[in-house]
Backbone as numpy.savetxt, mean C-alpha at the origin, in Angstrom:
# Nx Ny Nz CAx CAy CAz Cx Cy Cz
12.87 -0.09 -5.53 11.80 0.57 -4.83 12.34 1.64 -3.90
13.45 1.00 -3.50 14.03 2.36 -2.38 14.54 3.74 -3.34
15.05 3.93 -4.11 14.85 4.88 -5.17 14.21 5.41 -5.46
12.92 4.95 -6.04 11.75 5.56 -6.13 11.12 6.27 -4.92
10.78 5.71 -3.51 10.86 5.95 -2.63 11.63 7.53 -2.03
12.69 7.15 -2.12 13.62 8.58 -1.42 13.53 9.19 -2.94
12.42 9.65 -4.02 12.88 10.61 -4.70 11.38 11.21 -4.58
10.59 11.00 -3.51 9.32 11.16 -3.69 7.67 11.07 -3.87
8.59 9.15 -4.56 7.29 8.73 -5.59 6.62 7.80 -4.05
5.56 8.20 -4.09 4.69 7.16 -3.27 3.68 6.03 -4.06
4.44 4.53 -3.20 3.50 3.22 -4.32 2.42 3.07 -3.16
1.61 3.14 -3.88 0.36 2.50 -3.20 0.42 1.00 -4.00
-0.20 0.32 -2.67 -0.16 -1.12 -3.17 -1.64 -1.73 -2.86
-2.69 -2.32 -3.37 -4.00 -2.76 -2.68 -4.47 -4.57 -3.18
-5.22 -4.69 -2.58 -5.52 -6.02 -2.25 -4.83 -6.87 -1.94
-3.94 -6.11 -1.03 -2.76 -6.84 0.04 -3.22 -8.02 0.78
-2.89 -9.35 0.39 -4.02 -10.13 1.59 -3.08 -10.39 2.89
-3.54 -11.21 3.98 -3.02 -10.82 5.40 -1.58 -11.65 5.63
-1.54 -12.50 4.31 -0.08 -13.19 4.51 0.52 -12.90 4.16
0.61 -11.64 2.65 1.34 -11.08 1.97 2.31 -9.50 2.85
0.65 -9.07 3.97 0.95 -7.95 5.10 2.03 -8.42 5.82
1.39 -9.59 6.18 2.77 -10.46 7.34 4.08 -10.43 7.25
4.08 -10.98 5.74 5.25 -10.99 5.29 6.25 -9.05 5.17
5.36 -8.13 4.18 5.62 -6.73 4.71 6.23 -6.37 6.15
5.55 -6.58 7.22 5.58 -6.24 8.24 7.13 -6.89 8.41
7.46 -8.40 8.67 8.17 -8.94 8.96 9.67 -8.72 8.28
9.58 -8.17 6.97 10.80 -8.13 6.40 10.95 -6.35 6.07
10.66 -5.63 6.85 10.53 -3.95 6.86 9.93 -2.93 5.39
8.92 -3.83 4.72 8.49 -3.50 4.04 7.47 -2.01 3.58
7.19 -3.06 5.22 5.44 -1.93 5.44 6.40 -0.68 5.62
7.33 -0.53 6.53 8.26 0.68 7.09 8.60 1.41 5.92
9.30 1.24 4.89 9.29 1.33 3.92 8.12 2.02 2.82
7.29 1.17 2.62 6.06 1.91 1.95 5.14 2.94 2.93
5.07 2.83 4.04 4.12 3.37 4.95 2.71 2.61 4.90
2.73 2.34 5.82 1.40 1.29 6.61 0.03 2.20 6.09
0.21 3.49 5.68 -1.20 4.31 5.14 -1.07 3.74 3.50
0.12 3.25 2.76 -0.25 3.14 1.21 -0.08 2.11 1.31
-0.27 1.00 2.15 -0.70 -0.75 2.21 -2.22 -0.63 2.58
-3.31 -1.39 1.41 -4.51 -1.43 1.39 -4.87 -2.87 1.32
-5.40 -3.48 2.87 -5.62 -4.97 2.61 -6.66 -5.33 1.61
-6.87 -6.70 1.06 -7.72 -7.11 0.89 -9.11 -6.98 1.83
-10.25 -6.95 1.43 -11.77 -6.62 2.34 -12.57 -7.43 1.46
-13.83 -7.78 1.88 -14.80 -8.43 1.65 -15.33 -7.48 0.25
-15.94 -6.36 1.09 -16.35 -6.07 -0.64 -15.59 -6.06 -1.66
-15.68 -6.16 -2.70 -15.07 -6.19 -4.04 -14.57 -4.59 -4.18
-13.76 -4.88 -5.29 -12.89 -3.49 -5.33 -12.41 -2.31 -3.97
-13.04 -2.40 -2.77 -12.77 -1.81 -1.29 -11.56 -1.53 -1.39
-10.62 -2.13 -1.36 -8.87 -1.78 -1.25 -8.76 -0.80 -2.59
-9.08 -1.01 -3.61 -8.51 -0.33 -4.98 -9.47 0.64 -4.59
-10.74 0.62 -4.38 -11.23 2.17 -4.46 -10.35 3.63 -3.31
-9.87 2.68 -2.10 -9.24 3.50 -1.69 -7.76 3.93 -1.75
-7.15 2.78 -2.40 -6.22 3.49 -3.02 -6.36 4.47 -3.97
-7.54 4.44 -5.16 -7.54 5.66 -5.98 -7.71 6.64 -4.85
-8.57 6.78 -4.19 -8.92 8.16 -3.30 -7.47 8.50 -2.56
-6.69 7.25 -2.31 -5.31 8.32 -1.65 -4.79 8.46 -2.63
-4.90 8.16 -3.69 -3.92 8.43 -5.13 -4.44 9.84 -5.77
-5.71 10.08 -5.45 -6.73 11.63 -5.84 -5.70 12.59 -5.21
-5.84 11.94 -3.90 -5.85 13.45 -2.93 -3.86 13.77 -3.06
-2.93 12.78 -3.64 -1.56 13.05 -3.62 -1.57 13.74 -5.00
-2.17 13.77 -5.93 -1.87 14.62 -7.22 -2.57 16.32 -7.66
């Protein structure tokens, strides 16, 4: 991932749930991906994936 990373590529990741964040946070993950392309899990359905497509729109 760090490869991909320092050559450019941005991962968006979604329906992150809050233990999986925890874990991110705790082991320098989130730092790593950037805390804007971590999309938690939300109540409505699809919410995280729809906004990852929309930051995935606006990077191409």
């Amino acid at each position: 991932m760090h490869q991909k990373h320092q050559k450019g590529t941005v991962i968006l990741l979604c329906g992150v749930s809050p233990v999986l964040k925890r874990f991110f946070d705790k082991t320098g993950m989130t730092a790593v991906l950037g805390q804007e392309n971590i999309f938690q899990t939300e109540e409505k359905i699809f919410a995280s994936s729809n906004k990852a497509y929309e930051k995935a729109r606006m990077l191409v």
